[in-house]
Structure formats: C-alpha cells, structure tokens
C-alpha positions in Angstrom: 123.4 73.1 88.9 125.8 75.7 90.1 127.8 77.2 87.4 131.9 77.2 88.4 133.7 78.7 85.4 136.3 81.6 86.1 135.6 82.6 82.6 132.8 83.6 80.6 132.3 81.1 78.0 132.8 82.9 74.5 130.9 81.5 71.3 132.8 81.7 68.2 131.0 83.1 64.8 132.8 80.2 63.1 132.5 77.0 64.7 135.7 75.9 64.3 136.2 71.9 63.1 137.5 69.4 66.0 140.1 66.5 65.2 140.4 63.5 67.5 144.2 62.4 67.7 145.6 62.5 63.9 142.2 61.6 62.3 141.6 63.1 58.8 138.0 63.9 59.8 136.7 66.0 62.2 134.8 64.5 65.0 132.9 67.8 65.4 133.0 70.9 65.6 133.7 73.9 68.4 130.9 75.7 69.5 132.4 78.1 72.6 135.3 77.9 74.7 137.3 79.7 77.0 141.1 78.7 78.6 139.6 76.2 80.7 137.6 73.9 78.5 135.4 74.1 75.4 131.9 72.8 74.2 131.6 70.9 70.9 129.0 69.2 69.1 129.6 66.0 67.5 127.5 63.4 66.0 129.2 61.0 68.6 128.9 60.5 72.2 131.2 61.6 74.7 130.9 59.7 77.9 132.0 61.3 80.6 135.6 61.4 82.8 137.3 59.9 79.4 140.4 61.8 78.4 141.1 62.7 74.4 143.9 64.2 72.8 142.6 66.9 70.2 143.3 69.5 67.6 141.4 72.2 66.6 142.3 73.3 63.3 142.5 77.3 63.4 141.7 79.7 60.5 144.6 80.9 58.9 143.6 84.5 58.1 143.8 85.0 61.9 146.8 82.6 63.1 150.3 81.5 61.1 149.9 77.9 63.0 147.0 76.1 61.9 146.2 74.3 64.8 145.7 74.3 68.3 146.6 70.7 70.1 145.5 69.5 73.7 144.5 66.9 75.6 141.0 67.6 78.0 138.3 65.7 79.8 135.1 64.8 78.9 132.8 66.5 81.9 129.2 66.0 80.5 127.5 64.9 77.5 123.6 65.6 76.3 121.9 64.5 73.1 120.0 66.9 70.9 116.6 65.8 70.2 117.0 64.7 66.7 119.2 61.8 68.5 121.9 62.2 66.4 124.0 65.3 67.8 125.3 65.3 71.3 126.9 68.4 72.3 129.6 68.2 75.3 131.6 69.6 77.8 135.3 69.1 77.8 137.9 70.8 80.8 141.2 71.3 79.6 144.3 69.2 80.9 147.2 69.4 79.4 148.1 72.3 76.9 151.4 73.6 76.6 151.7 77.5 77.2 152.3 78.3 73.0 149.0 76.9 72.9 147.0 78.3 75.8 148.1 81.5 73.9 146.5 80.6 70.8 143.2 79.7 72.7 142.9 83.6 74.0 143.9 84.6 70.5 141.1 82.9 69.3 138.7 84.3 72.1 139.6 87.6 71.7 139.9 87.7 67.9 136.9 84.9 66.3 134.1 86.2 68.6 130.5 86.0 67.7 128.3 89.2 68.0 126.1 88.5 70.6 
C-alpha cells in the first residue's frame, strides 16, 4: 500500500489519553500523530469512514490549555493479536487554527527518542 502522508508521522514518548466527545474516560490512547491525522490504540473498534469528535487531553508541564479538540475520520482499523486492542488511523477534519497549533507544539516538544 503506497504511503501518502506529507508528514512524517512522529511517536510521542507519552502516549497521550484520547477522549471521545465529553466522555469521562478515555477511549484510548495516542500513539503518533502528525497535523494531518493521528494513530491510537483503543480497546474498541473503529470502523472505518465514521467521523468522531475528540479531545486529547495534553500535559500541562508543556501546554497552559489542557486539551486539544477535533473532529477526524476513521481511515483504517486492525486488531492486535491478543483480540482485544485495535489500533487505528484517523485523518483530521475539522480543527480550528488555535488547535492545529497545539498539535505542532506537541510534535515538536513530546517526541520520542527514536
């Protein structure tokens, strides 16, 4: 499959917790992501070409807000083999500029040492 990211896909040392809508819980957590999309893994399935609105809740030594809000697309979805984590791909679609910001804050700032 042909790989058609403009960005390098960055993978964060803390995987950071995902929130779906204004859940208490997260829904999973962010493994990398870049201004286009993201990668989680959940113990829920994604199935594909559904939209989500979510928050991702930022660490507050780095940021003053504490959390990024979006809405994105689920592209893809794969199961672990244990059967009980999926990871999947989301693209971004609507994130207000503020936001966006805070995304290449976090790429830049919460990398993982490769």
């Amino acid at each position: 499959m042909e790989d058609r990211r403009k960005y390098e896909r960055k993978n964060l040392a803390d995987h950071l917790d995902i929130f779906c809508g204004n859940a208490e819980q997260p829904i999973g957590r962010l493994i990398d992501i870049t201004p286009e999309g993201f990668m989680m893994r959940s113990k829920r399935l994604f199935e594909a070409q559904h939209t989500f609105h979510f928050n991702i809740s930022l660490p507050g030594f780095f940021f003053r807000r504490k959390q990024i809000t979006f809405t994105a697309v689920s592209i893809w979805c794969r199961r672990e083999d244990d059967f009980e984590t999926f990871y999947t791909g989301f693209q971004l679609r609507v994130i207000d500029p503020k936001n966006l910001q805070l995304i290449q804050n976090l790429v830049e700032r919460v990398l993982r040492v490769p």
